[in-house]
N, C-alpha and C positions, 0 to 999 in steps of 0.2 A: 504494500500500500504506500502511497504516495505523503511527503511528508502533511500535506497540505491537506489529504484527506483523511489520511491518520489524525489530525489534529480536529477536524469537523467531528466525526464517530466519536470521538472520547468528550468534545467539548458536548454533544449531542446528549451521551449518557449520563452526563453531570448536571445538565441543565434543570432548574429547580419546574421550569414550564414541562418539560418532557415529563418526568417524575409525576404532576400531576394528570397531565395529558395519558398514561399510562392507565393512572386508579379509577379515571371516568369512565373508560373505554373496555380496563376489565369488569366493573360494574356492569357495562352493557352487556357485554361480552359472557359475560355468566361467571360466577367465584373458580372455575376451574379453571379456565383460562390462565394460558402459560405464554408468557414471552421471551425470543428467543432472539438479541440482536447479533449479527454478525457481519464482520469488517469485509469476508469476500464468498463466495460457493465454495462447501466445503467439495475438495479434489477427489473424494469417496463418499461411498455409503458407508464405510466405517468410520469416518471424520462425519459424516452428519449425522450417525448414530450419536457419535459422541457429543455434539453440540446439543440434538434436541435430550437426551437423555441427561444431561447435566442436571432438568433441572423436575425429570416425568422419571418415576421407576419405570413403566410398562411405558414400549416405546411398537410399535407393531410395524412391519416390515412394509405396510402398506400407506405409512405415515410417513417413512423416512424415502419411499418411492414418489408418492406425490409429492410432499416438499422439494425433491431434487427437481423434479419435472415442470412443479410452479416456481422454482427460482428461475431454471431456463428461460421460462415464458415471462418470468418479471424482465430479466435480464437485456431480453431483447423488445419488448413494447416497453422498458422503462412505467409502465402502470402496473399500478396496483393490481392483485389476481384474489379471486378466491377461489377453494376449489371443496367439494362437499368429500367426508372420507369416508363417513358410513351412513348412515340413517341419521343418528342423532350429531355428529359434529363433524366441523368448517375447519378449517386453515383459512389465514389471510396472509397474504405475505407482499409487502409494499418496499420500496426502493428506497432507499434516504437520497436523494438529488441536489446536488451544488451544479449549477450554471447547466446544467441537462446530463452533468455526468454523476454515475452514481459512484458513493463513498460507501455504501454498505445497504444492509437490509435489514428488514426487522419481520420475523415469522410469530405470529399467532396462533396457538393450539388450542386444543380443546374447548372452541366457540360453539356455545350449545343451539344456536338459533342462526340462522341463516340472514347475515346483511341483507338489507335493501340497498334499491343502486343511490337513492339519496344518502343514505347510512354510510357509504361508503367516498361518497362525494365531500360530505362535511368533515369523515375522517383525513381523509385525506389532504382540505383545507386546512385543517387545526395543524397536520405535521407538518406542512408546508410553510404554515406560517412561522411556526417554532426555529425550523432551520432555516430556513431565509433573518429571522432574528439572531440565529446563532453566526452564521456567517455578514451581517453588518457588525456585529461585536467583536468579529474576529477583524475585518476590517479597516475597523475603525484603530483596534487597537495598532494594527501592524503600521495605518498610517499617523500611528503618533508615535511608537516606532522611528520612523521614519522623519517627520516631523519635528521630534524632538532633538535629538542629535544635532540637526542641520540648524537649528534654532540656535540650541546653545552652541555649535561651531560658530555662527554667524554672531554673536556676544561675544563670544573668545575672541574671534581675528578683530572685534570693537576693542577690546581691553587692550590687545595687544597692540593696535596703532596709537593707544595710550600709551603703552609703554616705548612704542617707536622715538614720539613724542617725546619724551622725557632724555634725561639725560644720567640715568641709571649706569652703573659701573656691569661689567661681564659680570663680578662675582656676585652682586643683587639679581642681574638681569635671570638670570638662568636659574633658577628656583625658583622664580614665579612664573616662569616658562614650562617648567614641568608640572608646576601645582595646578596651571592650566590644561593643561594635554592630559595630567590625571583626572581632570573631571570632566573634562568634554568627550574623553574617551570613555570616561567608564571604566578604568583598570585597575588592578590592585598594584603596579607597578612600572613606574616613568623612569627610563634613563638618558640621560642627554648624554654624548662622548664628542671630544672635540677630536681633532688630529692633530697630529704633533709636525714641527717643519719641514720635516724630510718626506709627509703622508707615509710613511708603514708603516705607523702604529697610530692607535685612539686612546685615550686616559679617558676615565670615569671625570663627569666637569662637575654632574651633580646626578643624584639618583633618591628619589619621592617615593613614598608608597603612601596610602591615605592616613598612618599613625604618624607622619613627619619624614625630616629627612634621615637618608642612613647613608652611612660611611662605607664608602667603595673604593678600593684604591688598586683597582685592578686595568691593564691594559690589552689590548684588543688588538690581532695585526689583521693589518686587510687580508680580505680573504678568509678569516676563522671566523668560525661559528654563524649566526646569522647577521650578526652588524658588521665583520667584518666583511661578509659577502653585497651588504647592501652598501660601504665606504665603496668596493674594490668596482664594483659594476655601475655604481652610482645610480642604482633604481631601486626601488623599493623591493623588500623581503618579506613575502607575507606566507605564515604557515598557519594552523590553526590555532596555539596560544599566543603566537609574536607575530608585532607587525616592526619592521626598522625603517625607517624612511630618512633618507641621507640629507645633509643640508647643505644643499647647494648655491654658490653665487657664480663666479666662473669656475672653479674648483670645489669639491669637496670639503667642506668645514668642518663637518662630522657628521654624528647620527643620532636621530631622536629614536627611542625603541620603547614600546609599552606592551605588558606581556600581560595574559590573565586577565579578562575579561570580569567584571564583578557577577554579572551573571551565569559565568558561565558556558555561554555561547563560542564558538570561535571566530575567529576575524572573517570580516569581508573583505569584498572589492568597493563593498560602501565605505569602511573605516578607511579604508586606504585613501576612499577621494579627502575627505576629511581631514588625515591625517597630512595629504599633501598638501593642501590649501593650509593648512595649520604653518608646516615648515617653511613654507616661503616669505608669509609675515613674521617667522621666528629667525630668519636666514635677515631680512631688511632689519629686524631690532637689533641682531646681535653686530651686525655690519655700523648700524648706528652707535651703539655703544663705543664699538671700535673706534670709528672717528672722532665722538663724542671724546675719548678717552687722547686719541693724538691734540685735538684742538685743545684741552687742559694741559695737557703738557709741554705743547708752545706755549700756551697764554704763562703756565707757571714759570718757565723758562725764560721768558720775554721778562716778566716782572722783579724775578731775580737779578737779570741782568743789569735792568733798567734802575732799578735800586743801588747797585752797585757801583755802575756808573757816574750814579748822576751826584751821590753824595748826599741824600735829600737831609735836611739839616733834623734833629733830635730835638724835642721838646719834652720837659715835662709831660707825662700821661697815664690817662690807664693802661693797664699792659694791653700787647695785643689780642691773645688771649681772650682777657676778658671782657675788651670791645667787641670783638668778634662773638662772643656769647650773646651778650645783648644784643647786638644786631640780629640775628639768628634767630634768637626769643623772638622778638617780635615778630618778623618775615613770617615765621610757621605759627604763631600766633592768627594772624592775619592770613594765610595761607595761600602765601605767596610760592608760587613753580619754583619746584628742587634748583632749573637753570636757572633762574632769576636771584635764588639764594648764594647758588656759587657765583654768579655775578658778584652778586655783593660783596662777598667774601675777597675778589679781586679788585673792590673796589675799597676797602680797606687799607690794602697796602697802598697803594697809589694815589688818597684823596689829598696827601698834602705833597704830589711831586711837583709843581709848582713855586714852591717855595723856596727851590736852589735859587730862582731869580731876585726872590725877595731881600733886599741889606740886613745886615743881623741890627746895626740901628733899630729898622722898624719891628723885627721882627720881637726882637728884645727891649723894644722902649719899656720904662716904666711911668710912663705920663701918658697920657689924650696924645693921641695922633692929629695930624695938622690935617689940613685938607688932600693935600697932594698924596701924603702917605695914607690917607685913607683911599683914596684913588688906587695907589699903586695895590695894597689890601685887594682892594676888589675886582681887581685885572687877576687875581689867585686863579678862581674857579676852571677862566677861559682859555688862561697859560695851559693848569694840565690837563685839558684837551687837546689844546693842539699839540704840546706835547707829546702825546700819547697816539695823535691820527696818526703816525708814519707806519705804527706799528696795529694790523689788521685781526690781528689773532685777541684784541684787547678792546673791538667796535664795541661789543656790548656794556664796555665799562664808563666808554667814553660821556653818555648822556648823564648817567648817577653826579660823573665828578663833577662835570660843567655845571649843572644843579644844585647843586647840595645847598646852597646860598640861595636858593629861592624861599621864598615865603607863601606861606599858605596864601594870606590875603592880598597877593598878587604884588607886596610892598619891596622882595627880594630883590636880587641880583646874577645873573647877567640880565636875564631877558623877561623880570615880573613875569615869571610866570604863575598862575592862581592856580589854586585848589588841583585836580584830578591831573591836570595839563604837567602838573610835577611829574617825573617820574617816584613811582612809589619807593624805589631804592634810595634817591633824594630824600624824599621827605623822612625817610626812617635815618639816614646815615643825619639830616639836619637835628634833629632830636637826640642823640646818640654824640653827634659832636658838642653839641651846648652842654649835655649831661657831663661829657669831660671837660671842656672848658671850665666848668663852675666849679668843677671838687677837685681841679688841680692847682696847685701852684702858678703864678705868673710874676713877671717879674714890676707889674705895679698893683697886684693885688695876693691875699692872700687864698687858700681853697675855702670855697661853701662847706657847710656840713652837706653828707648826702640829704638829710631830709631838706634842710632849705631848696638845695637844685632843682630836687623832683617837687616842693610846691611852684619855683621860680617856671618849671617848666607847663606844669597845669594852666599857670595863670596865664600864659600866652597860648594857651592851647585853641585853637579857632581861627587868630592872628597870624602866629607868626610857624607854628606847629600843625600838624592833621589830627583831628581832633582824636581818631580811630588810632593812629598811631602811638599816640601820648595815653590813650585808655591801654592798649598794649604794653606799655614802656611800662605800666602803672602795676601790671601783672606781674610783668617778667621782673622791676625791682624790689618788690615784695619779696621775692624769692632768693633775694640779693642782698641781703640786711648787714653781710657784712662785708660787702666791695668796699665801704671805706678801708678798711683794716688790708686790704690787698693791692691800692694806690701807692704806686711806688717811680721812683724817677729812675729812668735808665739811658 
């Protein structure tokens, strides 16, 4: 028997409709009445001895003759038969029919009264109706089945052009690369393999199962076992508990492989479309990361340089450190993009390179600045910008520094600009920098206490501050109670 009608017959005998549809009809049928379902025509008269006698002691030779003879006859009209066996009692024997083909039969014994052709007309609708219900329930389920997988595949490759998006490191990126593939697959276990430079060998990168991750420290040459057959041939390896699907950009980059189905089932050539549409948005993330990961390394190399270079002159400060904490606090308080916070982060080093230009005079007066020196002061911001355009690995940093001197209520410097029109990295680095100005040392004044600074900063909050930002600051120094105690000059 066919899976599919193997599946109809049993879902058939299980069905709570059937079950009832049975009691009504042996009721008619008279209490003797015996039912006899069977999946095909038994091959003998002693194979249908044995079906109808399973459940009749006296089985008479002339019972197991006509039932052979009206299965024939069901088998090839597909209708319902009945046929009389002695004086007193009928056989009926009826075809079970998915789509006009039959999946089994169901025999009637010992019917003490003779159907009428209506009596057999309504029988016949009632079973009709039953498995035509059983096979939309089958259906429906398979199309949700079906359905569902491609649904949540079609969420996953969403999440994952989120993680394309981002600017996640390889060793984040790929753990939640497999925590996805584990459940869009459905598997008890994910393992991602990268390749090594010379491609003959793949290391374990990361390896999921749904209790978390576990430790693998095993490697893989092309060619062995089945991820190394699906690296070597660069197409997918699908047996009945693994599927491997290689991740390809112009080369081999490794292989994603997920074994063990939770159900139970073994792979398709469905899982496989899935699984390949899966690796190509996991092939562009991990590709992203990578550049993601070269572009940091210029920019940190560039800043290093650029520091060394340029001499930029020491002040009095919080460490950096701890600047760097608060700025940070806030961003993800505010939840501001992972790239936006390492912006930031680059934007730290860099907000006072500007001030090689500035005379230590001004930089060091301890009096009121004159006019001209408050000029040259506020030429700071635009200096390290242009400063910093020759160098293109560092554009995102550029707009925070030029900024940072603006004011909320449009009164700042270089270019007034108001409210939103800040960049947000601005307006948190402008907050962040008054907060050190005030609790440090200057050489015409001496430090705020921290609590005075963070009221002096409230109270311009609207003005000169983003009001959201300063509610932020007001969290993250709560939690900071002893930064004065950590202000130190270096």
């Amino acid at each position: 028997m066919k899976k599919n009608s193997w599946e109809l017959f049993h879902r058939l005998l299980d069905d709570e409709e059937y079950k009832r549809f049975k009691r009504i009809y042996s009721q008619s049928f008279g209490k003797k009445s015996k039912w006899h379902e069977l999946d095909a025509i038994p091959e003998s008269i002693s194979c249908m001895t044995e079906k109808i006698a399973s459940s009749q002691t006296k089985t008479s030779k002339k019972l197991i003759s006509e039932c052979l003879s009206t299965l024939e006859n069901v088998r090839k009209s597909k209708k319902v038969q009945y046929t009389k066996i002695n004086g007193n009692t009928f056989i009926i024997i009826t075809p079970f029919l998915s789509e006009n083909s039959i999946f089994g039969y169901v025999i009637i014994t010992n019917i003490v009264k003779s159907p009428s052709p209506n009596q057999l007309k309504i029988f016949t609708a009632y079973l009709n109706t039953i498995m035509l219900k059983i096979q939309d329930d089958i259906e429906l389920a398979r199309l949700y089945e079906t359905i569902q997988p491609r649904t949540a595949a079609l969420s996953t490759i969403h999440t994952i052009h989120r993680l394309i998006s981002s600017t996640l490191s390889e060793k984040k990126l790929l753990p939640r690369l497999a925590r996805l593939t584990l459940q869009v697959m459905r598997v008890k276990k994910c393992t991602i393999y990268l390749c090594d430079k010379n491609k003959k060998k793949m290391r374990v990168a990361v390896s999921v199962t749904p209790k978390g991750l576990i430790t693998d420290k095993r490697k893989v040459a092309f060619g062995e076992d089945t991820v190394g057959r699906a690296a070597k041939s660069a197409t997918p390896v699908l047996t009945e508990n693994t599927l491997a699907m290689p991740l390809i950009e112009e080369d081999v980059l490794g292989v994603i492989e997920v074994t063990d189905k939770i159900n139970k089932r073994p792979f398709t050539y469905f899982d496989q479309e899935i699984l390949t549409t899966f690796s190509e948005q996991a092939v562009i993330a991990l590709k992203n990361a990578y550049l993601n990961k070269q572009k940091e390394n210029i920019a940190k190399g560039s800043i290093k340089s650029f520091i060394e270079f340029s001499g930029i002159k020491k002040q009095p400060h919080i460490p950096e450190a701890q600047y760097k904490k608060l700025v940070t606090g806030i961003a993800k308080n505010l939840m501001v993009p992972c790239k936006d916070i390492n912006t930031l982060k680059y934007a730290i080093k860099l907000k006072d390179v500007s001030k090689i230009s500035i005379p230590d005079k001004i930089l060091h007066k301890n009096s009121r600045l004159t006019r001209e020196e408050l000029i040259t002061m506020k030429q700071h911001p635009s200096k390290s910008a242009a400063m910093l355009k020759p160098i293109k690995a560092l554009d995102s940093v550029i707009p925070l520094i030029k900024h940072q001197r603006e004011k909320y209520d449009g009164s700042g410097y270089p270019k007034g600009l108001k409210g939103n029109q800040i960049p947000i990295g601005s307006r948190i680095l402008a907050v962040i920098d008054a907060f050190e100005a005030m609790t440090t040392d200057r050489p015409y004044r001496k430090a705020k206490s921290t609590k005075d600074a963070v009221e002096e900063i409230n109270k311009h909050s609207g003005t000169q501050f983003d009001p959201k930002v300063v509610k932020a600051f007001n969290k993250i120094i709560k939690k900071e109670i002893k930064l004065k105690e950590n202000i130190s000059k270096r």
